[in-house]
Biopython code that builds the backbone (N, CA, C, O; Angstrom):
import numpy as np
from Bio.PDB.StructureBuilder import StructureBuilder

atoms = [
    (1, "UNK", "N", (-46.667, -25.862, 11.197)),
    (1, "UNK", "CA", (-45.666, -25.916, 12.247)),
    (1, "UNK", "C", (-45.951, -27.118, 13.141)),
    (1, "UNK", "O", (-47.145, -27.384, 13.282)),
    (2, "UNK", "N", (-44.908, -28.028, 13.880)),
    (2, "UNK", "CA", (-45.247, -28.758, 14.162)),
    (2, "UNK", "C", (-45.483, -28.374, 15.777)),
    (2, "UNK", "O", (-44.436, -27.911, 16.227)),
    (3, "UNK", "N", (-46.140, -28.409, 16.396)),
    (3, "UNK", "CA", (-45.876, -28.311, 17.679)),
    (3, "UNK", "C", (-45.228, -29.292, 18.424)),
    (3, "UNK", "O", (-44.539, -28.717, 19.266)),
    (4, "UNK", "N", (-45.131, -30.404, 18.506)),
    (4, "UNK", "CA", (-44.359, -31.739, 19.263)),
    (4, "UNK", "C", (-43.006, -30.907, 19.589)),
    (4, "UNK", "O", (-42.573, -30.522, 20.674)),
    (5, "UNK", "N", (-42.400, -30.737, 18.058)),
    (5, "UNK", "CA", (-40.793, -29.711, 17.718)),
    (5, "UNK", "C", (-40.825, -29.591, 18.840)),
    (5, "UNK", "O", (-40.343, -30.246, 19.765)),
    (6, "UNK", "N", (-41.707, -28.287, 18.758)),
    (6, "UNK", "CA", (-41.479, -27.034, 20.060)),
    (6, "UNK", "C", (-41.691, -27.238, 21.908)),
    (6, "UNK", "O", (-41.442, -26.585, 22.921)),
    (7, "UNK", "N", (-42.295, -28.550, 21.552)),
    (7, "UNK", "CA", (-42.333, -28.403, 23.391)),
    (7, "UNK", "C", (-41.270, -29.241, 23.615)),
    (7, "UNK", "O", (-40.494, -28.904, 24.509)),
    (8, "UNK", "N", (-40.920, -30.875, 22.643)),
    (8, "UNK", "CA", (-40.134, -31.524, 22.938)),
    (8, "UNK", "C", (-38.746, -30.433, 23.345)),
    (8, "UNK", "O", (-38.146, -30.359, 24.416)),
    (9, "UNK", "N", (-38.500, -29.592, 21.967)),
    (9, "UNK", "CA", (-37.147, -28.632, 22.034)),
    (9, "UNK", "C", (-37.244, -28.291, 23.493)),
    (9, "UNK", "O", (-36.364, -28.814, 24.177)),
    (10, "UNK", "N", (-38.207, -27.449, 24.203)),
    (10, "UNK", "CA", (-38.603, -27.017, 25.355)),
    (10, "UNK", "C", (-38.188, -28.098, 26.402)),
    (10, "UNK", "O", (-37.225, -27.847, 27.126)),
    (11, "UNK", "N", (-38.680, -28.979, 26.496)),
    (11, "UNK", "CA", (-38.399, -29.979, 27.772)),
    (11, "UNK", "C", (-36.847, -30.321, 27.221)),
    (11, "UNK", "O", (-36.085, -30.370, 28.187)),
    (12, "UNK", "N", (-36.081, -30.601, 25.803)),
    (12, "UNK", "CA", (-34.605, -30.946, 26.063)),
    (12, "UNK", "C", (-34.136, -29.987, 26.752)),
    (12, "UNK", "O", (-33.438, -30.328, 27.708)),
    (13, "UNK", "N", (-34.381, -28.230, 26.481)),
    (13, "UNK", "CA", (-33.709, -27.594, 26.850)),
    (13, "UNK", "C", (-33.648, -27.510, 28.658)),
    (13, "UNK", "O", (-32.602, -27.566, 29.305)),
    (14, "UNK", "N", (-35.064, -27.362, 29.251)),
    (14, "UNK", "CA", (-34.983, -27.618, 30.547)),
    (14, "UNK", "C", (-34.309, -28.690, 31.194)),
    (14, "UNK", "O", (-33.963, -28.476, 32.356)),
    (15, "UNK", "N", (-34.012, -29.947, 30.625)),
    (15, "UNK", "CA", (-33.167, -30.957, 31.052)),
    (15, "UNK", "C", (-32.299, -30.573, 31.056)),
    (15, "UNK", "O", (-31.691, -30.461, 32.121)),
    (16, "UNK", "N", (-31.784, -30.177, 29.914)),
    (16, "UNK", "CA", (-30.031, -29.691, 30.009)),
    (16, "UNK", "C", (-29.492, -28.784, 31.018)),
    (16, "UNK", "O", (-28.442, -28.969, 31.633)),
    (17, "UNK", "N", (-30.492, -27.529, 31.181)),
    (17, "UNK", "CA", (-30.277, -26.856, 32.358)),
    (17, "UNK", "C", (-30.252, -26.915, 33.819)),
    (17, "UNK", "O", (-29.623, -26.266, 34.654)),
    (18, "UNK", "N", (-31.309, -28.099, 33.926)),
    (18, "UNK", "CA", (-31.110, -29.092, 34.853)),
    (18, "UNK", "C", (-29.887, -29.697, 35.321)),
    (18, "UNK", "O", (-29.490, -29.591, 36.482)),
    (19, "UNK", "N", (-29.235, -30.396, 34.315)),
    (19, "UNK", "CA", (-28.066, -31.113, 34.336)),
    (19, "UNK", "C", (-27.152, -30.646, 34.508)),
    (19, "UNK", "O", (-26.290, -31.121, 35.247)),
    (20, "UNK", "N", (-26.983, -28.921, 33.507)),
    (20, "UNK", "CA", (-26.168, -28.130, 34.106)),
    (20, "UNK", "C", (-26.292, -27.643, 35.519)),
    (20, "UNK", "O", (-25.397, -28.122, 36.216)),
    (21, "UNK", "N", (-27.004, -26.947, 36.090)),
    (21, "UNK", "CA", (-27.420, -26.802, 37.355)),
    (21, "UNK", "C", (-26.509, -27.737, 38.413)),
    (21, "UNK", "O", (-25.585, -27.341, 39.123)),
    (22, "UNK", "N", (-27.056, -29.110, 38.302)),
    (22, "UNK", "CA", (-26.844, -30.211, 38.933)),
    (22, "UNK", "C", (-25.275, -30.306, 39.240)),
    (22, "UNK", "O", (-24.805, -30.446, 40.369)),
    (23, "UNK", "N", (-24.556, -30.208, 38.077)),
    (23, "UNK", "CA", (-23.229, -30.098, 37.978)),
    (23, "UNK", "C", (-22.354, -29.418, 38.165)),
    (23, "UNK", "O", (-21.190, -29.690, 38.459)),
    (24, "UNK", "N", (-23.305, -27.621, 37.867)),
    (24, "UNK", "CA", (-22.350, -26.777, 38.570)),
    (24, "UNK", "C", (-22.888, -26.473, 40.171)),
    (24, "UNK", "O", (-22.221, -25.671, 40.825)),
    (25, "UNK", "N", (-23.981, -27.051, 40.750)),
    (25, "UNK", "CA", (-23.680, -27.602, 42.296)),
    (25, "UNK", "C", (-22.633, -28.573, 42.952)),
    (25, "UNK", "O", (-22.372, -28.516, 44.154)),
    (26, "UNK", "N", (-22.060, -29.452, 42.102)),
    (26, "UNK", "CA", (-21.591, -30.406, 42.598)),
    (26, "UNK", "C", (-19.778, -29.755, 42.233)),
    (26, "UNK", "O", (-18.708, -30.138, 42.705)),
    (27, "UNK", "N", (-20.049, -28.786, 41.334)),
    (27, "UNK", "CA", (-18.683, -28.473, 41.043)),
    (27, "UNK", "C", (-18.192, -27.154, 42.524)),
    (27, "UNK", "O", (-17.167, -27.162, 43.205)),
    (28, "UNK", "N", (-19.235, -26.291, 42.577)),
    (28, "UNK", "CA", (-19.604, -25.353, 43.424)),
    (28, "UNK", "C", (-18.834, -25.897, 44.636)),
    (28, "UNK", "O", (-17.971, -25.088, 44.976)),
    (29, "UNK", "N", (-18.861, -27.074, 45.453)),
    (29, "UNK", "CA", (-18.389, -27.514, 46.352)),
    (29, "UNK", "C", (-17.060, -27.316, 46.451)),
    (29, "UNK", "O", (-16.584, -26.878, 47.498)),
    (30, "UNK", "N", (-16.222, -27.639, 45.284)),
    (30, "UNK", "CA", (-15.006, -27.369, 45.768)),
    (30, "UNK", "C", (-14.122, -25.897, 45.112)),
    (30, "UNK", "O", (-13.076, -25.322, 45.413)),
    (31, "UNK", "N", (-15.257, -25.688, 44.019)),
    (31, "UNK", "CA", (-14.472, -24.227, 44.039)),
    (31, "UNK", "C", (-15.104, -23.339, 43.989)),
    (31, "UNK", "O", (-16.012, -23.093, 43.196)),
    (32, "UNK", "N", (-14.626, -22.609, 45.006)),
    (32, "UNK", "CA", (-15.428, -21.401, 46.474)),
    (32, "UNK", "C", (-14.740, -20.503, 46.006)),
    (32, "UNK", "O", (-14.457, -19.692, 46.888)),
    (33, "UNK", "N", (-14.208, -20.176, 44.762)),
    (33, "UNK", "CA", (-13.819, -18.512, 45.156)),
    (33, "UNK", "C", (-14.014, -17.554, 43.940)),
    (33, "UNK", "O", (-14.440, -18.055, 42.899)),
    (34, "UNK", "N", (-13.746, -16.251, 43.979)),
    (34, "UNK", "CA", (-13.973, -14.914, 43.018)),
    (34, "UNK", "C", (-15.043, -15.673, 41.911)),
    (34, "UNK", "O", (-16.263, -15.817, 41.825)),
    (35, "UNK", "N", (-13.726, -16.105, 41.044)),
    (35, "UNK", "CA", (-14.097, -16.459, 39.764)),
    (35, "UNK", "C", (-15.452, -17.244, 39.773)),
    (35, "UNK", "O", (-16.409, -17.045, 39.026)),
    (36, "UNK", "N", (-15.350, -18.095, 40.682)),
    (36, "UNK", "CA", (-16.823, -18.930, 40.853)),
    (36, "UNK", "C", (-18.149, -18.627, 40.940)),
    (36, "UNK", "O", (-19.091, -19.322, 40.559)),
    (37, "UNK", "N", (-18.184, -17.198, 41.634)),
    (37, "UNK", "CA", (-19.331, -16.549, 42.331)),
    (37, "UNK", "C", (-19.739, -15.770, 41.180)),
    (37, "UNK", "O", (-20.923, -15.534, 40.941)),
    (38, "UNK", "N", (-18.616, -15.302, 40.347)),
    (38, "UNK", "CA", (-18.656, -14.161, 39.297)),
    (38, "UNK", "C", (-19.050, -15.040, 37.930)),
    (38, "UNK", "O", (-19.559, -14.334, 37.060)),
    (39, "UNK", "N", (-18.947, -16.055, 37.682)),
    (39, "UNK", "CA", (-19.508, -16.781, 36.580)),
    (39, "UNK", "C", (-21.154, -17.533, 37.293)),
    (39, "UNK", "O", (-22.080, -17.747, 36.510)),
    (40, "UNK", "N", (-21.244, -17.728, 38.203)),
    (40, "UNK", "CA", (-22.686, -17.823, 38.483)),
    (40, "UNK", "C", (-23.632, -16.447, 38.334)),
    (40, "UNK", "O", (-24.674, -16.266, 37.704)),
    (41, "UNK", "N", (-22.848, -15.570, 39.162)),
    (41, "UNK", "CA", (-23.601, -14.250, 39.141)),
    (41, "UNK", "C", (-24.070, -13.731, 37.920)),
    (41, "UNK", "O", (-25.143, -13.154, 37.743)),
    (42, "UNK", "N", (-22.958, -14.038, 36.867)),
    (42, "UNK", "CA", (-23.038, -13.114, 35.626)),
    (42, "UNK", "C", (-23.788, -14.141, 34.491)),
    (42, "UNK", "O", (-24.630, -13.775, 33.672)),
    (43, "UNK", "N", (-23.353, -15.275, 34.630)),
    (43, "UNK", "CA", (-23.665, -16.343, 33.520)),
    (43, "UNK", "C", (-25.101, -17.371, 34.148)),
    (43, "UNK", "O", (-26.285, -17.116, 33.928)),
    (44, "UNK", "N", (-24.657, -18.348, 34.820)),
    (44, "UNK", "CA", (-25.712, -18.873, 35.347)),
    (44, "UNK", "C", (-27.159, -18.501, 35.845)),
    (44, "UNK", "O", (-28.243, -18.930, 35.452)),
    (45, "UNK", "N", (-26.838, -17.505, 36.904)),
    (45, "UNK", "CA", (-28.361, -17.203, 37.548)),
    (45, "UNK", "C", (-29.210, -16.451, 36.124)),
    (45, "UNK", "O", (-30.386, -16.765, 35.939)),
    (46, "UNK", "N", (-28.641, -15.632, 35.332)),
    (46, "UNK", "CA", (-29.127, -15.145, 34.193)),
    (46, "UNK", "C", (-29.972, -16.003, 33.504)),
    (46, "UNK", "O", (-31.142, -15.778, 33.193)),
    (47, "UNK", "N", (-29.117, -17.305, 33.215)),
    (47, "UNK", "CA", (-29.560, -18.404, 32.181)),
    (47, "UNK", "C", (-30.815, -19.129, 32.757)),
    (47, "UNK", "O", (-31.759, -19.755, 32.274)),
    (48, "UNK", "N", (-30.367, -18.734, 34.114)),
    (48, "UNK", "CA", (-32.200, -19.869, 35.145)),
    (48, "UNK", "C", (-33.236, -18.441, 34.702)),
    (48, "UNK", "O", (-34.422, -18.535, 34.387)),
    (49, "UNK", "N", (-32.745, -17.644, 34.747)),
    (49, "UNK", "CA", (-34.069, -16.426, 35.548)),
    (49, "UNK", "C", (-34.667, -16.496, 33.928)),
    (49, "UNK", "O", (-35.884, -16.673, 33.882)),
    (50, "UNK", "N", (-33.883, -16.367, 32.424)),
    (50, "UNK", "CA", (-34.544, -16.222, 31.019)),
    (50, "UNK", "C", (-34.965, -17.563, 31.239)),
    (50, "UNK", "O", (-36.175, -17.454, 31.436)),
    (51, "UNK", "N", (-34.723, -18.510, 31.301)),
    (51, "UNK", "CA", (-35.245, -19.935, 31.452)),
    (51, "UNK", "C", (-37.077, -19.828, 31.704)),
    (51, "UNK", "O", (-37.964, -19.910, 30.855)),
    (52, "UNK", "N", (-37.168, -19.651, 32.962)),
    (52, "UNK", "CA", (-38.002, -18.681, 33.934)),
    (52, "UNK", "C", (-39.424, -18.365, 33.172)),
    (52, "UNK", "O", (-40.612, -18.689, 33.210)),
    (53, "UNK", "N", (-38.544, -17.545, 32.480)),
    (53, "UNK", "CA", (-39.642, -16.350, 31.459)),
    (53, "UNK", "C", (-39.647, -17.195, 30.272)),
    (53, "UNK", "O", (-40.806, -17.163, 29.857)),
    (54, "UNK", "N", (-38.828, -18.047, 29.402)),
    (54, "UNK", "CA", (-38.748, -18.614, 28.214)),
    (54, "UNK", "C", (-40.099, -19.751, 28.033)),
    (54, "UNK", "O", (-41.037, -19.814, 27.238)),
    (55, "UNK", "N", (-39.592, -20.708, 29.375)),
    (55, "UNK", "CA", (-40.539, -22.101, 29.313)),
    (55, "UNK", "C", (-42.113, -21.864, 29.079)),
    (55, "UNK", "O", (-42.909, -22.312, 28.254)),
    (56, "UNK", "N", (-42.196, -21.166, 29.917)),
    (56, "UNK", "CA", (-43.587, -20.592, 30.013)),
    (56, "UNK", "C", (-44.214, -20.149, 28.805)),
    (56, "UNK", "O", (-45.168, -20.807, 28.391)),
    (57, "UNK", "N", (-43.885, -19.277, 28.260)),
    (57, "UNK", "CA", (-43.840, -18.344, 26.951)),
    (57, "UNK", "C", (-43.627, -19.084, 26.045)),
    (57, "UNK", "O", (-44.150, -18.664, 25.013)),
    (58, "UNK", "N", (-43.080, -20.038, 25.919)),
    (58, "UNK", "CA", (-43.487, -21.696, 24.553)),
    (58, "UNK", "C", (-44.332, -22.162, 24.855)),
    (58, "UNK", "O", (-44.963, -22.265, 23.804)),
    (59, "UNK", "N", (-45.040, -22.683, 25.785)),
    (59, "UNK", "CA", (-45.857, -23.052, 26.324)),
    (59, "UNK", "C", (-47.445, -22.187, 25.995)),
    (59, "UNK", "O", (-48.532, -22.643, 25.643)),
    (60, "UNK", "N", (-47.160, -21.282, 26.183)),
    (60, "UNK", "CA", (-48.675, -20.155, 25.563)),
    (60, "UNK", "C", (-48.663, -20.279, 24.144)),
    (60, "UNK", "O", (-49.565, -20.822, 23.506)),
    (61, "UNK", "N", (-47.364, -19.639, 23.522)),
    (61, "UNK", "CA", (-46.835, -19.532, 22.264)),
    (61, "UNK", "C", (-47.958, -21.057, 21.575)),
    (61, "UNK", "O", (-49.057, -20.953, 21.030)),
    (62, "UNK", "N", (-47.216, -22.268, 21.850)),
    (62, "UNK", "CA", (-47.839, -23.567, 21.303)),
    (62, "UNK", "C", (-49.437, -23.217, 21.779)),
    (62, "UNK", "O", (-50.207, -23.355, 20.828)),
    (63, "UNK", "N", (-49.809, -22.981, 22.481)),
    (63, "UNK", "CA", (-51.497, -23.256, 22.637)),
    (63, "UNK", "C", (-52.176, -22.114, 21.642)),
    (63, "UNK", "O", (-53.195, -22.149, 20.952)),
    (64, "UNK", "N", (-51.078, -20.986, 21.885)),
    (64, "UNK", "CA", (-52.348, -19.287, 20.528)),
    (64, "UNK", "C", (-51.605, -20.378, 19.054)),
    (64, "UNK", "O", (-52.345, -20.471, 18.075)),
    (65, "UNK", "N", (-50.444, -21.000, 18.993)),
    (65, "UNK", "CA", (-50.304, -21.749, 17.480)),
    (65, "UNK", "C", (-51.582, -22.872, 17.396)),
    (65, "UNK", "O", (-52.479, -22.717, 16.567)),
    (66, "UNK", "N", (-51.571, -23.805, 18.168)),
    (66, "UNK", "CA", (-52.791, -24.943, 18.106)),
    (66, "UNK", "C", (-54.486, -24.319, 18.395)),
    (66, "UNK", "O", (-55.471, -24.982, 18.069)),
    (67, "UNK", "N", (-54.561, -23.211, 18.926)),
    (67, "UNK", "CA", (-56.050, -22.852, 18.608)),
    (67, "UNK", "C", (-56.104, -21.790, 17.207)),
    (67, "UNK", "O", (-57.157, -21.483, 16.647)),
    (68, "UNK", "N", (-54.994, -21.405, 16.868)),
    (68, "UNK", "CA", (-54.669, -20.747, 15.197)),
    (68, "UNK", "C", (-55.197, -21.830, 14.347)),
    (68, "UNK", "O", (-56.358, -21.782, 13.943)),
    (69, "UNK", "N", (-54.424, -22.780, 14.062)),
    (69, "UNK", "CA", (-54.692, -23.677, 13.761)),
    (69, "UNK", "C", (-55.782, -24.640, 13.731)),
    (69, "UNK", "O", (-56.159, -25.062, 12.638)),
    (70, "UNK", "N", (-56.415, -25.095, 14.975)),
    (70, "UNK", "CA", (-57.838, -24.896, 14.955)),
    (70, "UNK", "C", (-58.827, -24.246, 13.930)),
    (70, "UNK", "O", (-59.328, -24.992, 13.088)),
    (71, "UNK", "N", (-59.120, -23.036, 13.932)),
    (71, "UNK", "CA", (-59.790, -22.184, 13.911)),
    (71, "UNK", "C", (-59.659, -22.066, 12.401)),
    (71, "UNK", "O", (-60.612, -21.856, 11.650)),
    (72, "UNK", "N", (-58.300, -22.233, 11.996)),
    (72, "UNK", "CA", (-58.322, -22.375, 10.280)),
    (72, "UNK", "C", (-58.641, -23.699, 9.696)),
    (72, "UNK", "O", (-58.894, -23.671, 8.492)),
    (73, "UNK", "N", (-58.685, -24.810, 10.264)),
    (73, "UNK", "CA", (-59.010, -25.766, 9.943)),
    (73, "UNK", "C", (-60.774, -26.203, 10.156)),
    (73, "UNK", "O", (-61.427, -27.151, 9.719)),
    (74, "UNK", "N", (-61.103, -25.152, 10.939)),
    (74, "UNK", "CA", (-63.005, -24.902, 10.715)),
    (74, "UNK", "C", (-63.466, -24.189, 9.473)),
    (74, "UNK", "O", (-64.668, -24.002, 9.278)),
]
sb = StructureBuilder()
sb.init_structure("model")
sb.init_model(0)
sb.init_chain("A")
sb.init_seg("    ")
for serial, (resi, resn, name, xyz) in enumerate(atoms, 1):
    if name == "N":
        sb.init_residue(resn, " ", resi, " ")
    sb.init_atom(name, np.array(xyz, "f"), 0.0, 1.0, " ", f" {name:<3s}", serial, name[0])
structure = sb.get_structure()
């Protein structure tokens, strides 16, 4: 397995969410109502909070794969 894959995949994905973020702040400004609050509430804040728990958890994931690996290669 390669690990590079998996963290690079990891940091595109945090960029993107970033970018999204970024954009639906800048969109946020001008539209203030129901629908707006109810697609952050339901869609967005969801996607930050698994984000959250995801990044991290590749991050371990790659280090128990590279000391696996290790350890078979002794």
């Amino acid at each position: 397995m390669n690990l590079g894959n998996l963290q690079s995949s990891a940091g595109r994905l945090q960029e993107a969410v970033d970018v999204l973020m970024e954009r639906w702040e800048n969109t946020r400004e001008v539209w203030r109502d129901e629908r707006a609050r109810k697609l952050e509430e339901e869609y967005l804040m969801p996607l930050r909070e698994q984000l959250a728990i995801t990044l991290p958890a590749v991050g371990l994931m790659t280090q128990a794969i590279a000391a696996a690996q290790r350890e078979l290669n002794e």
